[in-house]
C-alpha positions as a Markdown table, in Angstrom:
| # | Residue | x | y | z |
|---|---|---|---|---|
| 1 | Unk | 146.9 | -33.3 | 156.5 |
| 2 | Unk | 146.0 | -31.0 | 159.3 |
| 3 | Unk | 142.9 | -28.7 | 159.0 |
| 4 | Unk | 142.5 | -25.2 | 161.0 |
| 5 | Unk | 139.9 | -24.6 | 163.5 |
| 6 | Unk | 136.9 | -22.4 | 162.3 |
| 7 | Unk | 136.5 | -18.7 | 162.9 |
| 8 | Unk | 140.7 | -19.2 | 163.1 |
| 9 | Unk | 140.9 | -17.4 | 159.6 |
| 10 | Unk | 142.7 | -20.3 | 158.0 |
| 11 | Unk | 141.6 | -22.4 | 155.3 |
| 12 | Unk | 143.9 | -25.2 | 154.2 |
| 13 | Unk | 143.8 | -25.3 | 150.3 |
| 14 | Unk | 144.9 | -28.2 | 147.9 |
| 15 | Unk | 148.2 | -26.7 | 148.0 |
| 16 | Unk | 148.7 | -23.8 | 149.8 |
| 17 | Unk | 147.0 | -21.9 | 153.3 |
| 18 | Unk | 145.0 | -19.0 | 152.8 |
| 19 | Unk | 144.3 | -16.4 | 155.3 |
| 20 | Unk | 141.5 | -14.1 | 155.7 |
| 21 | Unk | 140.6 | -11.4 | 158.1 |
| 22 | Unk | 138.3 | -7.8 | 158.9 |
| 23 | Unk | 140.1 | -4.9 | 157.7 |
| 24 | Unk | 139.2 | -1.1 | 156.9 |
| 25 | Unk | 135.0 | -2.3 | 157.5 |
| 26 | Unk | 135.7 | -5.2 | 154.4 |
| 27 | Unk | 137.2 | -8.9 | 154.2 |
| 28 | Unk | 140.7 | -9.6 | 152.7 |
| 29 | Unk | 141.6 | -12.7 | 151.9 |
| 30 | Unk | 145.7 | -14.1 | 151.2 |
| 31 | Unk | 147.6 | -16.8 | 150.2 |
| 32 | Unk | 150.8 | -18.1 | 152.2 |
| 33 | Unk | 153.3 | -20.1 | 149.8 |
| 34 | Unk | 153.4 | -22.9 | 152.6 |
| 35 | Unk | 151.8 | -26.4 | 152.0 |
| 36 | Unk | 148.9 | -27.0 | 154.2 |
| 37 | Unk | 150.6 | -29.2 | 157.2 |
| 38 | Unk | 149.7 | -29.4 | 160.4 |
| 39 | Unk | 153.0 | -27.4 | 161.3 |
| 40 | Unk | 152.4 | -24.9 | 158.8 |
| 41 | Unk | 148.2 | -24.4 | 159.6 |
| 42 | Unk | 149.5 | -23.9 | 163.2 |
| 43 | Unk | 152.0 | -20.9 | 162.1 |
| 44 | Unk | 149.2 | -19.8 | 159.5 |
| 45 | Unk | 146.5 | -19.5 | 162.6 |
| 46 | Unk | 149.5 | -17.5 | 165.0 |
| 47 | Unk | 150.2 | -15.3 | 161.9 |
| 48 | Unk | 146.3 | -14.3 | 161.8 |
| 49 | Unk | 146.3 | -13.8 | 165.7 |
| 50 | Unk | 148.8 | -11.1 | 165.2 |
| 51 | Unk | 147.3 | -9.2 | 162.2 |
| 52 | Unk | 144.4 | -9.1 | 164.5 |
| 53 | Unk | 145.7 | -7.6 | 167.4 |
| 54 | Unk | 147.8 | -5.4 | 165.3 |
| 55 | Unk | 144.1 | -4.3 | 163.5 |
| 56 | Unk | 143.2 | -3.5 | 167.1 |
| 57 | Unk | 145.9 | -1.5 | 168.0 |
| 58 | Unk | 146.2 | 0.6 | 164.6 |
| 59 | Unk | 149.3 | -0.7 | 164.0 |
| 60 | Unk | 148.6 | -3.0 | 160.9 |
| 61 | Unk | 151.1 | -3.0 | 158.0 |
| 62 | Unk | 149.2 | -4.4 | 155.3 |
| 63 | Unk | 152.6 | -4.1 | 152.7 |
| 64 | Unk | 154.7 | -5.9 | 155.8 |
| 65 | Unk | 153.1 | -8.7 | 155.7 |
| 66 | Unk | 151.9 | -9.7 | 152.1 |
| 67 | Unk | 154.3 | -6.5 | 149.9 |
| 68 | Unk | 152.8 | -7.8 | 146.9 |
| 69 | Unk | 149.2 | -7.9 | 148.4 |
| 70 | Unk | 146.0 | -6.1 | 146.5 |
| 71 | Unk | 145.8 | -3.9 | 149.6 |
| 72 | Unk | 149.6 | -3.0 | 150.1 |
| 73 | Unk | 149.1 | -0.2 | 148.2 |
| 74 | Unk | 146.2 | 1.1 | 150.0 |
| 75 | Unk | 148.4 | 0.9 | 153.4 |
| 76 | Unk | 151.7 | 2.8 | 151.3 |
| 77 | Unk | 149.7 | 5.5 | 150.3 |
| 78 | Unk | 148.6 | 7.8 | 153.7 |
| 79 | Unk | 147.2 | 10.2 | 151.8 |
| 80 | Unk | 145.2 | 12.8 | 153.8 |
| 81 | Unk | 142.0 | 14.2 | 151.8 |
| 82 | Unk | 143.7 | 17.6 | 151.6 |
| 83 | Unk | 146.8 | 16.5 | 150.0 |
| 84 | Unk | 144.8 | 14.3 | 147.6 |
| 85 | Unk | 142.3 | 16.6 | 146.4 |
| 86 | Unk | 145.6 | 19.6 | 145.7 |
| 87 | Unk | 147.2 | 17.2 | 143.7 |
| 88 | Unk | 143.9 | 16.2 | 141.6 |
| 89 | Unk | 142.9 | 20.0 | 141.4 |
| 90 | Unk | 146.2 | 20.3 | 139.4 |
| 91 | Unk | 145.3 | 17.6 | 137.0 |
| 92 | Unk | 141.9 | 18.9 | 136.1 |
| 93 | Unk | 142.0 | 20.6 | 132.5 |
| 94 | Unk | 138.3 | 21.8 | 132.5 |
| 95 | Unk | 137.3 | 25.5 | 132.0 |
| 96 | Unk | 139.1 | 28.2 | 134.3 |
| 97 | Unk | 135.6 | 29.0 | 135.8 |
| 98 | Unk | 134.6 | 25.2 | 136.5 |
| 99 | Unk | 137.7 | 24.7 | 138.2 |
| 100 | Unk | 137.8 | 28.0 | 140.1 |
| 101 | Unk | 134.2 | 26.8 | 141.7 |
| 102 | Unk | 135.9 | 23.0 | 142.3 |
| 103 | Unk | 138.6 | 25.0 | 144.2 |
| 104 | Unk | 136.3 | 26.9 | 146.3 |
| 105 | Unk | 134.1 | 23.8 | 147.2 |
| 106 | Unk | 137.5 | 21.6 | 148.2 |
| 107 | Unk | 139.0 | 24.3 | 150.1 |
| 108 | Unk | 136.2 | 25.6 | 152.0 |
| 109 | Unk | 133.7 | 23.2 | 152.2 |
| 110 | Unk | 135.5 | 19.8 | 152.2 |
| 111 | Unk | 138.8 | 20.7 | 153.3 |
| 112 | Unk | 137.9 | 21.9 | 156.9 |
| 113 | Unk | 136.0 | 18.9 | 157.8 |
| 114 | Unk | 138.1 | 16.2 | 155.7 |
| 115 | Unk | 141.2 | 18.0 | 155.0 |
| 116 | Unk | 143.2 | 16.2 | 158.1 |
| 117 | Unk | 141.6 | 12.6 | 157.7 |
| 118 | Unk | 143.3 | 10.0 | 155.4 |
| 119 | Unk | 141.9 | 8.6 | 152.4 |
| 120 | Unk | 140.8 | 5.2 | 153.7 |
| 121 | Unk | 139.5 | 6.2 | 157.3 |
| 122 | Unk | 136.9 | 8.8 | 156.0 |
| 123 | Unk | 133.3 | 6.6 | 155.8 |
| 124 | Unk | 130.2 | 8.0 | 154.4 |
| 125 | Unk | 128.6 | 8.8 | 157.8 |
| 126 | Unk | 131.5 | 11.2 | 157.9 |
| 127 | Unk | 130.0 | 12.6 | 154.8 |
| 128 | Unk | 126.6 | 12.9 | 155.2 |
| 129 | Unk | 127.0 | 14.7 | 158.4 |
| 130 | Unk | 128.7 | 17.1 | 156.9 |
| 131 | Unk | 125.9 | 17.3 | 154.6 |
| 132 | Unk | 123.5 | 17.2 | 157.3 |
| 133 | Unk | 125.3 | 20.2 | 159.4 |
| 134 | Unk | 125.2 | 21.9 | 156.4 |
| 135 | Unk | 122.0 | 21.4 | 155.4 |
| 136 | Unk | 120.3 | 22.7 | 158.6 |
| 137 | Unk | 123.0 | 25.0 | 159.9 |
| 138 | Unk | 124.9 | 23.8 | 163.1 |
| 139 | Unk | 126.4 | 26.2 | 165.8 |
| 140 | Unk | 130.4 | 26.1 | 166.4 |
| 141 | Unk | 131.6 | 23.7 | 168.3 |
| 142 | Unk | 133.9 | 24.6 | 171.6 |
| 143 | Unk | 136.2 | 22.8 | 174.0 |
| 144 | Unk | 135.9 | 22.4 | 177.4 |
| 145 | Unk | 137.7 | 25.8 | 177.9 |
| 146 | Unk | 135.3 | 27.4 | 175.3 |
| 147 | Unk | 137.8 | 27.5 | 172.8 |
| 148 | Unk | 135.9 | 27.2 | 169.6 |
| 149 | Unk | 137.6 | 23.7 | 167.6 |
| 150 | Unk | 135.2 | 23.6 | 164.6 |
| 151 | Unk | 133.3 | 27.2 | 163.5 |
| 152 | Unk | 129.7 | 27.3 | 162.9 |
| 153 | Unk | 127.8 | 26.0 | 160.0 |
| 154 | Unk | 125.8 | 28.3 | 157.9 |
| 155 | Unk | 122.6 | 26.5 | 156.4 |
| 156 | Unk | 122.9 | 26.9 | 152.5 |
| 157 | Unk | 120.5 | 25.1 | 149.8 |
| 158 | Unk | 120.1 | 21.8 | 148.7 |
| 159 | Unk | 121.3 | 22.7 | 145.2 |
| 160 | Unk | 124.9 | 24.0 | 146.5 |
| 161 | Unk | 125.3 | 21.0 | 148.9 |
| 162 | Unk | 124.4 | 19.1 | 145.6 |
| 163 | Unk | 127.3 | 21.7 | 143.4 |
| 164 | Unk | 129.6 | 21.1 | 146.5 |
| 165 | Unk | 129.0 | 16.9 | 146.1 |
| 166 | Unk | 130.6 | 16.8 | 142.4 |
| 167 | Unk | 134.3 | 17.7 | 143.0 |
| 168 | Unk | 133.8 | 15.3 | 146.4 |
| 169 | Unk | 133.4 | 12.5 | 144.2 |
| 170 | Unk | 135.6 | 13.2 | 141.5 |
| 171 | Unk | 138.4 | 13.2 | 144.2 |
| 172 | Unk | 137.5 | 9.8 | 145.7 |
| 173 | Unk | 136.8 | 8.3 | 142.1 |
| 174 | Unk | 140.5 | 9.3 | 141.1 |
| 175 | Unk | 141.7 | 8.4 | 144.1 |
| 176 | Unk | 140.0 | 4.4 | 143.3 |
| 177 | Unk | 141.4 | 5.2 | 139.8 |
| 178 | Unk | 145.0 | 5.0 | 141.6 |
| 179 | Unk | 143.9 | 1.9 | 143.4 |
| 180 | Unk | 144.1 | 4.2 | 146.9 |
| 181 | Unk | 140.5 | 2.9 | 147.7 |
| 182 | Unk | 138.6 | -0.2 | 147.2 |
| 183 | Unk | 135.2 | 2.1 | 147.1 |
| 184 | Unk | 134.5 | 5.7 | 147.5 |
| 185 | Unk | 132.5 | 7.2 | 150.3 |
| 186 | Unk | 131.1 | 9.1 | 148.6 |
| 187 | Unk | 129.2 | 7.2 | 145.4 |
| 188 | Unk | 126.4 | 5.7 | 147.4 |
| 189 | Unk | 125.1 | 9.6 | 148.8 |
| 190 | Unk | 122.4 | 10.8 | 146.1 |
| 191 | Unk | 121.6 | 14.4 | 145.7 |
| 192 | Unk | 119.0 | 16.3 | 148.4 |
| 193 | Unk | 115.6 | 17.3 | 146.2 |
| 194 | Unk | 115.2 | 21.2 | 145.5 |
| 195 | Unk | 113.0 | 23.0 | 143.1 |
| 196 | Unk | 114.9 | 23.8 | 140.1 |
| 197 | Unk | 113.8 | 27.6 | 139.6 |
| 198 | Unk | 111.6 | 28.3 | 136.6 |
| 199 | Unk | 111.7 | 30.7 | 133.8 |
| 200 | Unk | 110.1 | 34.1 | 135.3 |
| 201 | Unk | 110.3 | 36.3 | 132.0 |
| 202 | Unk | 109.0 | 39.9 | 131.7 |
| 203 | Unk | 105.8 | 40.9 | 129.4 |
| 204 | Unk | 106.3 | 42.4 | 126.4 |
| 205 | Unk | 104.6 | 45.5 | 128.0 |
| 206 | Unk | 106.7 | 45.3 | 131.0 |
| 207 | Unk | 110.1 | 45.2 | 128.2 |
| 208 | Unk | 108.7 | 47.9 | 126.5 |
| 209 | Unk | 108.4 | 49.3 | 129.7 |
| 210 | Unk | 112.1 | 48.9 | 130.9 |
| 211 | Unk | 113.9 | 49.9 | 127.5 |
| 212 | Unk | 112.4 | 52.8 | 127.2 |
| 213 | Unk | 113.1 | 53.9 | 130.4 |
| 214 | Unk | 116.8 | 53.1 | 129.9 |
| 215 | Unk | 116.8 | 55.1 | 126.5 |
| 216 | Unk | 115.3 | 58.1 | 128.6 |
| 217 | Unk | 118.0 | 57.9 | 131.5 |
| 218 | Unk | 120.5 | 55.6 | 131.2 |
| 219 | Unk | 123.6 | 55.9 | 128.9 |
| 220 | Unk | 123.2 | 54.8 | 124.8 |
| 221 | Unk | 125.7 | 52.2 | 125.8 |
| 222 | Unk | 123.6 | 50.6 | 128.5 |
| 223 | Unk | 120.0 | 50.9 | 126.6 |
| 224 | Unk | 121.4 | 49.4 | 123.7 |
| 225 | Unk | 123.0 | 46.4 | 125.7 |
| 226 | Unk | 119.8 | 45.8 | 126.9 |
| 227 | Unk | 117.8 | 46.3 | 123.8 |
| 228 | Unk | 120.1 | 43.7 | 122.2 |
| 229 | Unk | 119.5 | 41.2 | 124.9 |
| 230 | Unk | 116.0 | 41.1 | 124.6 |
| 231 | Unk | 115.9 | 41.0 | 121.0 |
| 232 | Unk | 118.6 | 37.9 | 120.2 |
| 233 | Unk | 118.1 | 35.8 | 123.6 |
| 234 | Unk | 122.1 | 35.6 | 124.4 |
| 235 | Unk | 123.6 | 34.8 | 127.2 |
| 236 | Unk | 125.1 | 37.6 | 128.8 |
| 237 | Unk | 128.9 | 35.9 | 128.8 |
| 238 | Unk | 128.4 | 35.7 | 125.3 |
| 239 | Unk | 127.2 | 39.5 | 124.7 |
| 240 | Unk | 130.3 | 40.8 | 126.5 |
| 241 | Unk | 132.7 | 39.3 | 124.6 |
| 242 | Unk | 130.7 | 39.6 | 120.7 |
| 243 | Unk | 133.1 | 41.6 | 118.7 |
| 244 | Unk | 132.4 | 43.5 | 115.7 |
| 245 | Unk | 134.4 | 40.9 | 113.5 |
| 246 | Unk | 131.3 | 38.3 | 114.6 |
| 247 | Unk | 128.7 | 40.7 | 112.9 |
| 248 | Unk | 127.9 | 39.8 | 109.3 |
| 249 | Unk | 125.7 | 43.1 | 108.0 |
| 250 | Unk | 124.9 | 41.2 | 104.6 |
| 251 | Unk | 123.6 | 38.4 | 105.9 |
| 252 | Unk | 122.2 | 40.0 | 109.1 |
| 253 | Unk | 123.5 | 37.5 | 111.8 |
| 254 | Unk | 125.8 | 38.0 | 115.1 |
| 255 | Unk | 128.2 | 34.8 | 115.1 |
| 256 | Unk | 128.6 | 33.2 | 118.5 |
| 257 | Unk | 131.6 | 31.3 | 119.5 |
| 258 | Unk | 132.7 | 32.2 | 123.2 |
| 259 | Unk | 131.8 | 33.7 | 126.0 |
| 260 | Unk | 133.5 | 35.0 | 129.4 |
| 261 | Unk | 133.0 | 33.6 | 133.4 |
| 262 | Unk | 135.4 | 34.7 | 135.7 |
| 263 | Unk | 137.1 | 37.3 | 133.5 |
| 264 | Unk | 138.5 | 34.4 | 131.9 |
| 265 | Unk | 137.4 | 33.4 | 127.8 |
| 266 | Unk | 136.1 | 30.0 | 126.9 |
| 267 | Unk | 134.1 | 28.2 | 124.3 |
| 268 | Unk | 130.4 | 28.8 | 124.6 |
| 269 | Unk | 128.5 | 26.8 | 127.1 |
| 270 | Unk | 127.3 | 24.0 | 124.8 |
| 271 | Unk | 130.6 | 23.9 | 122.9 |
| 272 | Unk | 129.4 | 24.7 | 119.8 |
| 273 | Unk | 128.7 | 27.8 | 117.5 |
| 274 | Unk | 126.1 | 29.4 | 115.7 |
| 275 | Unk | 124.9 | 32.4 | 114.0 |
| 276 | Unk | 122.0 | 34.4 | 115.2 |
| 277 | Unk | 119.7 | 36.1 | 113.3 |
| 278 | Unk | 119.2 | 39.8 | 114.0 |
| 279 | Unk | 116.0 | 41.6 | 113.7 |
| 280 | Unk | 115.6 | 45.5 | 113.3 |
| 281 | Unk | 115.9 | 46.0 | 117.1 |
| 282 | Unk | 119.1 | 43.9 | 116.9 |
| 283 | Unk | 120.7 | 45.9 | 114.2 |
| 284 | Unk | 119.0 | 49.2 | 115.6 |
| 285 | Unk | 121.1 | 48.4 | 119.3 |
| 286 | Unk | 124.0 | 47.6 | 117.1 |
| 287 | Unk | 124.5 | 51.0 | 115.1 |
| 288 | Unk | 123.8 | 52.9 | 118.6 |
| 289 | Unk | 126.6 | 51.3 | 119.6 |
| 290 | Unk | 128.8 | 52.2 | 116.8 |
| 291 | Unk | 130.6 | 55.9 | 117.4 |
| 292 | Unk | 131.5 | 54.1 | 120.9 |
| 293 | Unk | 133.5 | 50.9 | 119.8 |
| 294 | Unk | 133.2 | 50.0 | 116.0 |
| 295 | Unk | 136.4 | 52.2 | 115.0 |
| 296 | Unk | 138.5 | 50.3 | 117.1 |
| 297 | Unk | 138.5 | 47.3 | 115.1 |
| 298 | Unk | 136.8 | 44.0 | 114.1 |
| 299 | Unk | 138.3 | 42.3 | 117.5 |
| 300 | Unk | 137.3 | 44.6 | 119.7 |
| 301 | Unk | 133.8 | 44.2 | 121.8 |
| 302 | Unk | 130.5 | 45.7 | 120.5 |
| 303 | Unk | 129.5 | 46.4 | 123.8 |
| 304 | Unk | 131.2 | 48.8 | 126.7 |
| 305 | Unk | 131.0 | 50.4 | 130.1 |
| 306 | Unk | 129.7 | 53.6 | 129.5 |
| 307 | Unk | 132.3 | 55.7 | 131.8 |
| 308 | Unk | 135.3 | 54.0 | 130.5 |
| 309 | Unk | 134.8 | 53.0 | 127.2 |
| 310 | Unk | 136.4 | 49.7 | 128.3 |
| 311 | Unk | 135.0 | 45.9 | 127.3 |
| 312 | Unk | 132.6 | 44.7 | 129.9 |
| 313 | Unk | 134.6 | 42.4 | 132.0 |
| 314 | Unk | 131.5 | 40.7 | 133.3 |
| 315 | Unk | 127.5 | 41.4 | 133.9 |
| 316 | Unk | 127.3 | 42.7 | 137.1 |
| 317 | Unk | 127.1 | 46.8 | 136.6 |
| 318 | Unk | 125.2 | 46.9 | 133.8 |
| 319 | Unk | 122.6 | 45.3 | 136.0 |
| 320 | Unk | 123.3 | 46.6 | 139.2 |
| 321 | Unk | 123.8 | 49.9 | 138.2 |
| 322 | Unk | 120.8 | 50.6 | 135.5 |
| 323 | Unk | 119.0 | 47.5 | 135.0 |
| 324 | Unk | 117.5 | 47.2 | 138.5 |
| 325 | Unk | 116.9 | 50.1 | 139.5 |
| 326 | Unk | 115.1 | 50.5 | 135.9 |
| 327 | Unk | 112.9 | 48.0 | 137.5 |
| 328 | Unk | 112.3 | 50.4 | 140.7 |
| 329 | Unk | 111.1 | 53.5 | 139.6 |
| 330 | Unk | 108.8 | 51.5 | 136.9 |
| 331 | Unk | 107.2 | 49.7 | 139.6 |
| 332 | Unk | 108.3 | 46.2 | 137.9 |
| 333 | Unk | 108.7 | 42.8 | 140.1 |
| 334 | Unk | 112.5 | 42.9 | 140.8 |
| 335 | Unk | 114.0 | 39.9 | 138.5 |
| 336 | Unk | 117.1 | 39.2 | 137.2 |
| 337 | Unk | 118.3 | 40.4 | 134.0 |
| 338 | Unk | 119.3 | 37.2 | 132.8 |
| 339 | Unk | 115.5 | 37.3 | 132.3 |
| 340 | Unk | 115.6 | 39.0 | 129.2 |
| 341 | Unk | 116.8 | 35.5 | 127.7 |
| 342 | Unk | 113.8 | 33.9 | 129.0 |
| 343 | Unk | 111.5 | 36.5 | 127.9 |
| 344 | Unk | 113.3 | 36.2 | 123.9 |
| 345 | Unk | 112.3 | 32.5 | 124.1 |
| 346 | Unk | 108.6 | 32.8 | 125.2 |
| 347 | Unk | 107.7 | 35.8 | 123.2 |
| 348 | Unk | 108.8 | 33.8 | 120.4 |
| 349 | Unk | 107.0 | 31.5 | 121.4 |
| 350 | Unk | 103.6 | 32.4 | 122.0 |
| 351 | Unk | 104.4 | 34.5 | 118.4 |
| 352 | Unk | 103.9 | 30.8 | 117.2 |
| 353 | Unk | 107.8 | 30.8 | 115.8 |
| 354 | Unk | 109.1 | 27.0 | 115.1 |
| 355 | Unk | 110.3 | 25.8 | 118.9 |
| 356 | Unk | 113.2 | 24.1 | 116.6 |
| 357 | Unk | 114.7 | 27.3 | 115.2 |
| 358 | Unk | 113.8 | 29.3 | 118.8 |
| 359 | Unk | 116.4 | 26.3 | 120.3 |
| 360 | Unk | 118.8 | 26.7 | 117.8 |
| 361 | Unk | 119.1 | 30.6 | 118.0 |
| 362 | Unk | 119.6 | 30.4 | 121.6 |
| 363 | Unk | 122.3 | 27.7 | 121.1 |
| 364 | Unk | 120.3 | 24.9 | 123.5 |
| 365 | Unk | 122.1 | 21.6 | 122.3 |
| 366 | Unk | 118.7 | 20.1 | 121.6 |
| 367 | Unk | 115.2 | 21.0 | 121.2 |
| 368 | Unk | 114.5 | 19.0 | 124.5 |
| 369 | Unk | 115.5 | 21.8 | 127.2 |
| 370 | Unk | 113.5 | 24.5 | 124.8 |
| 371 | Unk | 110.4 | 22.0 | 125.2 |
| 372 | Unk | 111.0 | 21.1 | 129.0 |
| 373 | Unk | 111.6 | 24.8 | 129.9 |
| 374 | Unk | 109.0 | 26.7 | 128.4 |
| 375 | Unk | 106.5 | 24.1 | 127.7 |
| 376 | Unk | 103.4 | 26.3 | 129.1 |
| 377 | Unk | 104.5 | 29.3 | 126.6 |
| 378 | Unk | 104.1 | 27.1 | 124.2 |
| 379 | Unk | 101.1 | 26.1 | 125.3 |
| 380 | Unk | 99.9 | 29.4 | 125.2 |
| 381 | Unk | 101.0 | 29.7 | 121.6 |
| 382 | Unk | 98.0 | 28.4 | 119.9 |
| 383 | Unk | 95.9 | 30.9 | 121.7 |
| 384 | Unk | 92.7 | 27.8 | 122.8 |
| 385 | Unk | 93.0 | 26.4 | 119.1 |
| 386 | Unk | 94.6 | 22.7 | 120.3 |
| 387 | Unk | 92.1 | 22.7 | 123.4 |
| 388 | Unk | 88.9 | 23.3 | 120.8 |
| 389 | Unk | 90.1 | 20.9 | 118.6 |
| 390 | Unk | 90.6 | 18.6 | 122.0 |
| 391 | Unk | 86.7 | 19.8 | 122.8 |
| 392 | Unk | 85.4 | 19.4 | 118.9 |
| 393 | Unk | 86.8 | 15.5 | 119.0 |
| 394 | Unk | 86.2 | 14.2 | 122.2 |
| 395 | Unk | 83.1 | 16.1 | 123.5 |
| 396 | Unk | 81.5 | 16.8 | 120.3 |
| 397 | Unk | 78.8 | 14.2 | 120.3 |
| 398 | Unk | 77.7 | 15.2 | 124.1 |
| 399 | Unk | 77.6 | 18.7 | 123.1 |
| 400 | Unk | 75.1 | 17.6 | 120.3 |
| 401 | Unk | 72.8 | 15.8 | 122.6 |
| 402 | Unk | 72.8 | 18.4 | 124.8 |
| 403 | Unk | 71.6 | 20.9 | 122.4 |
| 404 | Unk | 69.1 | 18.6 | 121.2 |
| 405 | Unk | 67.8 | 17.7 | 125.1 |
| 406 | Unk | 69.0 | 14.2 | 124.4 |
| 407 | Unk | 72.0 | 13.8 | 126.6 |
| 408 | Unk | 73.0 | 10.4 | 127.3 |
């Protein structure tokens, strides 16, 4: 029995010949149903030869040669990015406002750069320097005639490269899914470092400060949108949409079970719902609020824009319009107003209320992200108390000696 030559891509088996060559950066290997003769090795090694050259030229037909091959599917299937990543966009079934941003990223940021490319020939250098361009900022690029081919980068932050990098994936993991790929681009590039920002909440003098100077100038309706903010801690896509059916006066609790992003109504962001408890400012915002909305029935929104009458359709005027400039004439560091959620959980805390019950009226799924987010408040809870009883046990006996002029 004949044997092939080495570095020929033929190995003679028992039974059969089985080829292997270099293809799309990996190594494939196939099986001829020929007996391993010397006639058969020689056909074998011209067969090889040919895939070769036609790898060299572009040309290779994977499916032409072995149809029932593991990569004949890959060569079938000349999907270019952009007409892979429309077709999974349809598929997604994930909240309106997740799959408005996925839109945005595939059609702006990946599609421009990738859109044109097929599946298999896009490599994760291509990737990272888009990720690169992006991250630094990159001027546009021109032709020898000056006629601009790619427009200009605009540098942007490490956290949206690292938003814009999930819907990349998901597109090459679905397109492995359909056996399209052997291995995604994309799954060995890790997120760039940024500083997560931190909590920045508001005093209590500086709150008292800023609801009663909405109570003196801005509309009831806008006050007391704010002054029920501050005192439950809700998200604002969950104030706009609270109807007077989720209000239990008995039991004094606010029932929260969606929210709004994108003029569009979901299910909270954790997915889950809970009752808040309302204290006299709660209830106090609530009755302002009444001759405005509360005749119009238990579905319709406690809160309103004050010129219209109409629901809020999302959180932008309220703070925009009398919010900030609130912050303005009182002299306040300009912060967002999302900030009166921060400032409900650390007045709480430093109140010394139970972190567990804190995380469960602001509907965190677990007590972890209250602890992790506000740790220092509370810290600050205890007023010193843990760090003397810290002192008291571990510095106690020097503090002795010292008083007695006996320090060790």
């Amino acid at each position: 029995m004949g044997r092939g030559r080495p570095g020929t891509g033929v190995e003679p088996l028992a039974e059969t010949i089985r080829l292997s060559f270099q293809w799309q950066g990996k190594r494939w290997r196939e099986t001829l149903g020929l007996r391993p003769t010397a006639a058969n090795i020689k056909a074998a090694e011209r067969l090889v030869a040919q895939i070769k050259q036609e790898i060299s030229a572009g040309v290779f037909d994977y499916a032409r040669h072995f149809p029932s091959g593991r990569g004949a599917g890959l060569v079938h299937d000349g999907s270019t990015f952009a007409a892979f990543a429309t077709q999974w966009l349809e598929t997604l079934t994930i909240e309106h406002s997740t799959k408005k941003t996925y839109t945005s990223s595939i059609d702006n940021v990946w599609k421009p750069h990738l859109g044109d490319l097929k599946l298999l020939d896009i490599r994760r250098t291509d990737i990272q320097a888009i990720v690169a361009k992006r991250r630094n900022g990159a001027p546009a690029e021109l032709d020898a005639a000056g006629k601009e081919i790619r427009p200009a980068v605009r540098k942007v932050s490490a956290k949206t490269i690292n938003n814009d990098l999930i819907p990349l994936r998901a597109v090459f993991e679905a397109a492995g899914a359909d056996d399209l790929l052997e291995a995604s681009p994309a799954a060995k590039i890790k997120n760039l470092l940024h500083q997560s920002p931190q909590p920045d909440p508001f005093t209590i003098e500086e709150r008292e400060k800023i609801l009663c100077d909405l109570r003196d100038r801005a509309p009831v309706p806008a006050w007391a949108y704010f002054e029920f903010a501050f005192a439950t801690g809700m998200r604002p896509s969950e104030m706009i949409v609270l109807t007077w059916g989720d209000i239990d006066w008995n039991a004094g609790t606010a029932r929260v079970s969606k929210a709004k992003t994108r003029g569009q109504e979901k299910d909270t962001k954790t997915h889950t719902v809970r009752d808040v408890d309302l204290t006299p400012r709660a209830v106090a915002a609530l009755k302002a609020m009444k001759p405005f909305t509360f005749m119009k029935g238990d579905a319709t929104p406690v809160f309103c824009h004050p010129a219209t009458g109409e629901p809020w359709t999302n959180d932008q005027y309220q703070r925009v319009t009398y919010f900030h400039p609130a912050l303005r004439r009182l002299g306040i560091r300009s912060r967002d107003a999302y900030q009166c959620r921060h400032t409900y959980a650390t007045l709480a805390l430093m109140a010394g209320v139970n972190p567990a019950y804190i995380a469960r009226q602001m509907g965190h799924k677990t007590m972890v992200m209250l602890l992790s987010r506000y740790a220092k408040w509370i810290d600050q809870a205890d007023k010193g108390r843990e760090a003397r009883k810290l002192a008291a046990a571990l510095d106690g006996e020097f503090a002795h000696d010292l008083s007695t002029g006996s320090a060790k």
